[in-house]
DRENMARLUM-631990 format. One record per residue (C-alpha): residue number from 1; x, y, z. Coordinates in steps of 0.5 Angstrom, whole numbers. Example, Ala and Ser with C-alpha at 12.3 -4.5 7.8 and 13.67 -1.06 7.14 Angstrom:
2
<k 1; c1 25; c2 -9; c3 16>;
<k 2; c1 27; c2 -2; c3 14>;
END
This chain:
313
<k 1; c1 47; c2 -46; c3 -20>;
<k 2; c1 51; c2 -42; c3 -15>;
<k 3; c1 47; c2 -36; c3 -12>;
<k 4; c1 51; c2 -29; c3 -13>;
<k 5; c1 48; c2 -24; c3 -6>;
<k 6; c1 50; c2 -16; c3 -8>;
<k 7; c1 52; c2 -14; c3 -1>;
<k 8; c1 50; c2 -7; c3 2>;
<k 9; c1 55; c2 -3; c3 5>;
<k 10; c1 58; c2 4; c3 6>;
<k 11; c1 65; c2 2; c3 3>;
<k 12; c1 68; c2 2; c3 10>;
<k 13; c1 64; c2 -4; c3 14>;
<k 14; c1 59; c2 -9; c3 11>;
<k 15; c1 51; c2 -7; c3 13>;
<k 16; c1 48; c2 -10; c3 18>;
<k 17; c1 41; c2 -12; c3 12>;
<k 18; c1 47; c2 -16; c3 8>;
<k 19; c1 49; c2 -20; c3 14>;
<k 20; c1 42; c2 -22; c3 15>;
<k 21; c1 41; c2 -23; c3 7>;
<k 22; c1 47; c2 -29; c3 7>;
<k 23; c1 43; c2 -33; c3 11>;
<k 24; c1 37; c2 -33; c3 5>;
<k 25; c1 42; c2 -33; c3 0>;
<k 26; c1 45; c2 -39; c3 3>;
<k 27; c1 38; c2 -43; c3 3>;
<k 28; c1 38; c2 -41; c3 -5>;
<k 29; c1 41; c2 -47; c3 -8>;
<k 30; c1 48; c2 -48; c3 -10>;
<k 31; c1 54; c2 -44; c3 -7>;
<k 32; c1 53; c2 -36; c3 -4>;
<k 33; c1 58; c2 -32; c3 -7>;
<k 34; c1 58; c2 -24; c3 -5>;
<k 35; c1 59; c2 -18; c3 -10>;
<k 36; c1 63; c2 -12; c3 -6>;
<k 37; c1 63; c2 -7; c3 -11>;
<k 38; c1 66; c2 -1; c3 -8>;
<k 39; c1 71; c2 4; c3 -7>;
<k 40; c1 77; c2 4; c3 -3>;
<k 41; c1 72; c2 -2; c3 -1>;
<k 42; c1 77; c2 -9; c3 1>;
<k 43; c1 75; c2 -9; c3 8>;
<k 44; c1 68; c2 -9; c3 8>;
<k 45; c1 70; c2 -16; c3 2>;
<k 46; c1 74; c2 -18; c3 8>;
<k 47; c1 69; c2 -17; c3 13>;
<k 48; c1 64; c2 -21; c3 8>;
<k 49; c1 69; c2 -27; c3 7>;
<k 50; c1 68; c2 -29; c3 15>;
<k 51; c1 60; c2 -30; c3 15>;
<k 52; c1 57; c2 -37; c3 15>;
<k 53; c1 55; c2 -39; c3 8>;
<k 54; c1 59; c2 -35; c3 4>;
<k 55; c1 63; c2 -39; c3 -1>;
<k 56; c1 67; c2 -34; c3 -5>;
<k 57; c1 67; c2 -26; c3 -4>;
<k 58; c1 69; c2 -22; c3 -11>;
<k 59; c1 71; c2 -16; c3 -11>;
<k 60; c1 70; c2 -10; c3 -15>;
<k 61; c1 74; c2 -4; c3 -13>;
<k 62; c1 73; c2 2; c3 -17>;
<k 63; c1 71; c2 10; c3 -16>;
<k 64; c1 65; c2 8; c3 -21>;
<k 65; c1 62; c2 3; c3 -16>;
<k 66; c1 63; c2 8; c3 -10>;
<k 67; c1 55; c2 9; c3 -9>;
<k 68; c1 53; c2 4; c3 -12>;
<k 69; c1 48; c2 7; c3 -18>;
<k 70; c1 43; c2 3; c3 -22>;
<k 71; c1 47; c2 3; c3 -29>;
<k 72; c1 55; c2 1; c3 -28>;
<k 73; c1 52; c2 -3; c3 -22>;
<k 74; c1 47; c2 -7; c3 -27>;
<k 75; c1 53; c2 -7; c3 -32>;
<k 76; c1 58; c2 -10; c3 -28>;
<k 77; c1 52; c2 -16; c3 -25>;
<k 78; c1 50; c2 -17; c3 -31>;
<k 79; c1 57; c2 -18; c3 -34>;
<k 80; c1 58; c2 -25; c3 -29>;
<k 81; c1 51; c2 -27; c3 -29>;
<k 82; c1 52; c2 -33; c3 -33>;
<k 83; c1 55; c2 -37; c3 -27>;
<k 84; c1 49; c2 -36; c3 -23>;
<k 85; c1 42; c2 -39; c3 -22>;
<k 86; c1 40; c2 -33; c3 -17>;
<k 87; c1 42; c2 -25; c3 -17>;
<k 88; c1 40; c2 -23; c3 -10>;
<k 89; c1 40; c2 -17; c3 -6>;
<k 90; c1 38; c2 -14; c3 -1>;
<k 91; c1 31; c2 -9; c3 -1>;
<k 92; c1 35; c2 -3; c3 1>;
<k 93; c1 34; c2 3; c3 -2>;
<k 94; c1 41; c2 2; c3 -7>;
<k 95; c1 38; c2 -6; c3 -8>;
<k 96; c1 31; c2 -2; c3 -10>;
<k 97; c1 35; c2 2; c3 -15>;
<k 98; c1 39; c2 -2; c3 -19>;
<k 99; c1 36; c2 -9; c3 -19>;
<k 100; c1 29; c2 -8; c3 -23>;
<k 101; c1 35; c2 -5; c3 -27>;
<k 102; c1 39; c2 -12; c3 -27>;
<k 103; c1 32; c2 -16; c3 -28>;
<k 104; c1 30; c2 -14; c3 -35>;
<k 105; c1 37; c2 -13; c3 -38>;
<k 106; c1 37; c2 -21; c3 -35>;
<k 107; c1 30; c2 -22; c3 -39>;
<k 108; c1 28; c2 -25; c3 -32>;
<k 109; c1 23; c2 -25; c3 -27>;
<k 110; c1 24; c2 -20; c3 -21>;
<k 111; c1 21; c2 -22; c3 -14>;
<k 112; c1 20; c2 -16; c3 -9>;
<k 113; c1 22; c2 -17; c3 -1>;
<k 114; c1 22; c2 -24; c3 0>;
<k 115; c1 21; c2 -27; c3 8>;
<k 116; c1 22; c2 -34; c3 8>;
<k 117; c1 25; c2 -39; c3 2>;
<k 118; c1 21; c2 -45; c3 1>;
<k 119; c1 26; c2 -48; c3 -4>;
<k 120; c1 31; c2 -45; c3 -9>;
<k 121; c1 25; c2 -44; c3 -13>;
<k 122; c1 20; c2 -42; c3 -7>;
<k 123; c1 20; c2 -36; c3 -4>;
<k 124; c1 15; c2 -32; c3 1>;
<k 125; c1 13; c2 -25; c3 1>;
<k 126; c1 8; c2 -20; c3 4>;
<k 127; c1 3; c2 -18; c3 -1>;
<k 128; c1 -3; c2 -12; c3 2>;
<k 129; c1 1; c2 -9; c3 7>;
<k 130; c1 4; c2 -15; c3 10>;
<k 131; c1 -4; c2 -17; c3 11>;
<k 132; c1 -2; c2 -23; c3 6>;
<k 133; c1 3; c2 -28; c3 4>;
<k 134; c1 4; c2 -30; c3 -3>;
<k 135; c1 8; c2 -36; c3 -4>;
<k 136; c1 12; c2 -35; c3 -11>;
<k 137; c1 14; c2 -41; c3 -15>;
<k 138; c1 19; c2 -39; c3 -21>;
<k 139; c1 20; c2 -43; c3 -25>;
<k 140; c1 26; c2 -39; c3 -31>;
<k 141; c1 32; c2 -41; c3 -30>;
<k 142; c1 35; c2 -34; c3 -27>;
<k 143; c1 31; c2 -30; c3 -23>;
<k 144; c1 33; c2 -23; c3 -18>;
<k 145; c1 31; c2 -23; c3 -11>;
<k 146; c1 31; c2 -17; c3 -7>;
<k 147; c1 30; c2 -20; c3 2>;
<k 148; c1 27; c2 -16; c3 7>;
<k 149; c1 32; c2 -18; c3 12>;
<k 150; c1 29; c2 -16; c3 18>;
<k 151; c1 25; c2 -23; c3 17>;
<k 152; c1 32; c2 -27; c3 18>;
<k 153; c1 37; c2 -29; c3 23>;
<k 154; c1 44; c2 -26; c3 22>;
<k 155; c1 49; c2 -31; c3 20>;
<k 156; c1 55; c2 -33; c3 24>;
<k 157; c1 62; c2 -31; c3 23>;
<k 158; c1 66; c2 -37; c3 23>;
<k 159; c1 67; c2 -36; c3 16>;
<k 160; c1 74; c2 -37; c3 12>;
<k 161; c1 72; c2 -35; c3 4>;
<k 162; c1 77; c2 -33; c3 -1>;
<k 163; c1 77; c2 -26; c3 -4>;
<k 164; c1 78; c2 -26; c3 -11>;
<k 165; c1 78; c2 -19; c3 -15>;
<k 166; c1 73; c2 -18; c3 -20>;
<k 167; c1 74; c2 -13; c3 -26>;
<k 168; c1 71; c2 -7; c3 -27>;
<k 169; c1 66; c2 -7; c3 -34>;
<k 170; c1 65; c2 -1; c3 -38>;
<k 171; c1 61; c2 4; c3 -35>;
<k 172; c1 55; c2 7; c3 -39>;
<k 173; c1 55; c2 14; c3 -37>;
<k 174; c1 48; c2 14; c3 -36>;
<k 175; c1 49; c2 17; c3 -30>;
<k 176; c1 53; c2 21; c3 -25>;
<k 177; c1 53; c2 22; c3 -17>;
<k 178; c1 51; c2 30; c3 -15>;
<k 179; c1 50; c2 30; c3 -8>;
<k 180; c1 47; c2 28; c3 -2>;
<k 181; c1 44; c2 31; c3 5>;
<k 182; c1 45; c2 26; c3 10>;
<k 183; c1 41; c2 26; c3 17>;
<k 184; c1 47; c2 26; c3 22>;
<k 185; c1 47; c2 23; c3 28>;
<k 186; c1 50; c2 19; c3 34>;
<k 187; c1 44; c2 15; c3 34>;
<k 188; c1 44; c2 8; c3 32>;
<k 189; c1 42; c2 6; c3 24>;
<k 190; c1 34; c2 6; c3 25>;
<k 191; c1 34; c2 -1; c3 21>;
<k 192; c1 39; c2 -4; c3 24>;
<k 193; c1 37; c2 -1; c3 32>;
<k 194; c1 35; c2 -6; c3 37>;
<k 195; c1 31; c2 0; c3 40>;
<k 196; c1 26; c2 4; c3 35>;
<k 197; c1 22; c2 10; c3 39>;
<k 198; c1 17; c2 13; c3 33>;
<k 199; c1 13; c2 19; c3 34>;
<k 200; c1 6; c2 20; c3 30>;
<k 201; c1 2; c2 25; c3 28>;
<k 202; c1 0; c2 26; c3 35>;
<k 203; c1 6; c2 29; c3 37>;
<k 204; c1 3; c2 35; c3 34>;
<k 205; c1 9; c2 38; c3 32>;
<k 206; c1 17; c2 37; c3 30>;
<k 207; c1 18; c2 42; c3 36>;
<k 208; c1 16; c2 36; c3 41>;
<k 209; c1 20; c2 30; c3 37>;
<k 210; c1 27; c2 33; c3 43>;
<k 211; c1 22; c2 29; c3 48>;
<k 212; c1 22; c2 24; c3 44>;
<k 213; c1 30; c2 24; c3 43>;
<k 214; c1 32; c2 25; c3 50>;
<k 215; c1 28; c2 17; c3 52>;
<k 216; c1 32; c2 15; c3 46>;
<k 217; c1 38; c2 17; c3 48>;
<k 218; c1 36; c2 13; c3 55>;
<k 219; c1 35; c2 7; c3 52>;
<k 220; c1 40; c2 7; c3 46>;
<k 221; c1 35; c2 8; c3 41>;
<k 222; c1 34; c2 10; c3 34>;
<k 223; c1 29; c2 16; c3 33>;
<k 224; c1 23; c2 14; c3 27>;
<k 225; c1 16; c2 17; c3 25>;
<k 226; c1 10; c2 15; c3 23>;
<k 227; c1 9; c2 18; c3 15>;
<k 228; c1 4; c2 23; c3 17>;
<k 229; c1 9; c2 26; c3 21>;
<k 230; c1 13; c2 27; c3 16>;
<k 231; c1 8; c2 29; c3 11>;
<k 232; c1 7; c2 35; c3 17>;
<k 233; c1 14; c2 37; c3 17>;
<k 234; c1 16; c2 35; c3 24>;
<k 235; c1 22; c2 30; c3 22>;
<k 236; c1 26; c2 28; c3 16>;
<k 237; c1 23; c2 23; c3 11>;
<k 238; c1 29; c2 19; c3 13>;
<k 239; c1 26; c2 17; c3 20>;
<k 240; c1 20; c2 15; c3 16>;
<k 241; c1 18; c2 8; c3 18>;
<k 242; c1 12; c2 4; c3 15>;
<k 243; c1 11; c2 1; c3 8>;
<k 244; c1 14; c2 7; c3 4>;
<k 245; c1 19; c2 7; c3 9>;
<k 246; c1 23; c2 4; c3 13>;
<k 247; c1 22; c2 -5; c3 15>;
<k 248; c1 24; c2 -4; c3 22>;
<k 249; c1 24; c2 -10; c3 27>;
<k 250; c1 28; c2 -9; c3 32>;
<k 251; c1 27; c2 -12; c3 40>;
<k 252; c1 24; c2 -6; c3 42>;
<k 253; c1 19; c2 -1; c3 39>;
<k 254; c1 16; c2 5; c3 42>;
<k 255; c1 10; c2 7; c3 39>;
<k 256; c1 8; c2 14; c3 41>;
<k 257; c1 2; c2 18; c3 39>;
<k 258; c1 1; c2 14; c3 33>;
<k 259; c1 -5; c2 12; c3 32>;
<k 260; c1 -3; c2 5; c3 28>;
<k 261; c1 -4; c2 6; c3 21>;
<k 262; c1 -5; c2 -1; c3 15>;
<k 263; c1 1; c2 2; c3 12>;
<k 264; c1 5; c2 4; c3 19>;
<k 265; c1 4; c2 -3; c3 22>;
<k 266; c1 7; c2 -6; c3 15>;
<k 267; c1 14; c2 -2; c3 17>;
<k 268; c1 13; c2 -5; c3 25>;
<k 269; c1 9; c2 -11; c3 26>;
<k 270; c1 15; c2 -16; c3 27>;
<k 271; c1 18; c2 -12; c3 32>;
<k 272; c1 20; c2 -17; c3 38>;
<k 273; c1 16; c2 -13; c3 43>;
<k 274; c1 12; c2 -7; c3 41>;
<k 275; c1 9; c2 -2; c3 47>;
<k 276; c1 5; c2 4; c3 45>;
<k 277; c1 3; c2 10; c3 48>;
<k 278; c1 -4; c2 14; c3 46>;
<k 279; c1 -10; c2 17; c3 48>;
<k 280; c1 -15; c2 13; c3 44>;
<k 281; c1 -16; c2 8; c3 47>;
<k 282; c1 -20; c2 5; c3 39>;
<k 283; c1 -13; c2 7; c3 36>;
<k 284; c1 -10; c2 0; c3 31>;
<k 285; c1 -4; c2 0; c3 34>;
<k 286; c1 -7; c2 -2; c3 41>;
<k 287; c1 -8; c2 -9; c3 37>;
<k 288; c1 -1; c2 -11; c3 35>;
<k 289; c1 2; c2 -7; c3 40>;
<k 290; c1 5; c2 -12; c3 48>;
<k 291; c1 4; c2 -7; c3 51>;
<k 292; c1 -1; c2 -1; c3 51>;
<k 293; c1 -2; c2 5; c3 56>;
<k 294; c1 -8; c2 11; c3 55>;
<k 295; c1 -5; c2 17; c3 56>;
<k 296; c1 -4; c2 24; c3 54>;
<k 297; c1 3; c2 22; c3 51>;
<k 298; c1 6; c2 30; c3 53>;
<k 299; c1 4; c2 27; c3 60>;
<k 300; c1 7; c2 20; c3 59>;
<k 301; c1 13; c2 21; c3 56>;
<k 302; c1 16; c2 26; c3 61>;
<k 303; c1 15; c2 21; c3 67>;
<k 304; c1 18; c2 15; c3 62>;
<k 305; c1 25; c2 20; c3 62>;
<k 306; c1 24; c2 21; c3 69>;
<k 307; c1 23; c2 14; c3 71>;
<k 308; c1 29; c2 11; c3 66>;
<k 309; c1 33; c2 17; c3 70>;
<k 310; c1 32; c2 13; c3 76>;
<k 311; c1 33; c2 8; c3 73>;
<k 312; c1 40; c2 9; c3 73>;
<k 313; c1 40; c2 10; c3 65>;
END
């Protein structure tokens, strides 16, 4: 049986956390066929067809579909879920919503944020904060499956899929989209950035976070925070990296003034190359971090400006 992988996409340009997710949904037994519901969407199922892996793309195109709410997205999935051994999606914010939803109209088990696929059956995950993996052995013969993306390669480009049209079902009317407030900004997407500078609690205040912008623009980076700047006010709860944010793993993370909470470290911890900047010389965060430097931050994050100025940057 074939695996059906819901893609992650703003109906313009496919995320980044779906290209990832091909590469577990390829692993998962059968042929990798990718869902693109939308709005005004075939660009984004254009760009799916030419990933590795992928067999087939299907193509919901429809205003009900635009921002991917739980209830017409489930009746939609579960209208097709007869063809598939596996329903897959990212463990993005939209994957969250909507698969539990899918899972129990599916009468199947749910497993959360997988990071390695054993088998088509076998999946690991992080348990206690990222402290443990479980290993899961399903055993129904359908199950959902969201992917912490951060934990697989990108999947190539060399692909030539067909786009097959696939119709609308009946929307519920359980639910209708209202508004949203988004934070604008020229910096990169916080999970997708190759470079991720993050403030903590020891910013001491959201008036001191433009210090930390002016390194990020340097370097090309997205800005993050640690929850207890978040709860403080200092930032958006969209910079929020950590277990009840934000999975993170980018080639760099600058972690400045923060002291390197379980929780935090959940977000972070597979980042290639984590540097920290705090004057505690006791903080956790010194113990996951490549490089550590016990400074006062307000001292220490001028100079890095300075230095990445000299730097030509």
């Amino acid at each position: 049986m074939n695996t059906l992988l819901i893609a992650e996409h703003n109906n313009e340009t496919l995320a980044d956390a779906t290209v990832k997710a091909v590469t577990a949904a390829a692993q998962m037994g059968g042929e990798c066929h990718v869902l693109v519901a939308g709005s005004g969407c075939a660009a984004v199922a254009n760009q799916a067809a030419k990933l590795d892996g992928v067999a087939k793309v299907l193509l919901a195109d429809d205003g009900q579909y635009e921002k991917q709410l739980a209830e017409p997205m489930a009746a939609l999935v579960v209208g097709m879920a007869d063809n598939y051994a596996t329903i897959a999606s990212p463990a993005s914010t939209n994957g969250k919503n909507f698969m539990p939803r899918i899972a129990a109209l599916l009468d199947c088990s749910q497993i959360s944020d997988i990071t390695a696929v054993i088998d088509a059956n076998t999946f690991e995950r992080p348990i206690y904060a990222g402290n443990a993996i479980q290993t899961v052995k399903v055993t129904e013969a359908k199950k959902a499956v969201t992917i912490r993306s951060t934990a697989f390669q990108a999947a190539g480009d060399g692909g030539s899929a067909s786009v097959e049209a696939a119709g609308a079902a009946d929307n519920p009317g359980l639910s209708e989209f209202v508004n949203e407030e988004l934070t604008k900004s020229d910096r990169p997407e916080l999970t997708s950035a190759k470079v991720v500078v993050s403030g903590g609690r020891g910013m001491q205040s959201g008036d001191n976070f433009p210090m930390l912008e002016k390194v990020a623009d340097k370097l090309g980076a997205a800005v993050g925070a640690s929850r207890a700047a978040v709860d403080a006010g200092f930032v958006p709860n969209d910079y929020q990296v950590g277990q009840t944010g934000k999975v993170v793993a980018p080639e760099l993370y600058i972690a400045i003034g923060i002291s390197g909470a379980i929780q935090h470290l959940a977000g972070m911890k597979d980042s290639k190359v984590i540097v920290a900047i705090n004057k505690d010389e006791e903080a956790p965060i010194f113990q996951v971090a490549d490089y550590g430097l016990v400074a006062d931050l307000f001292t220490a994050v001028p100079e890095l400006e300075e230095e990445l100025g000299k730097a030509g940057l």
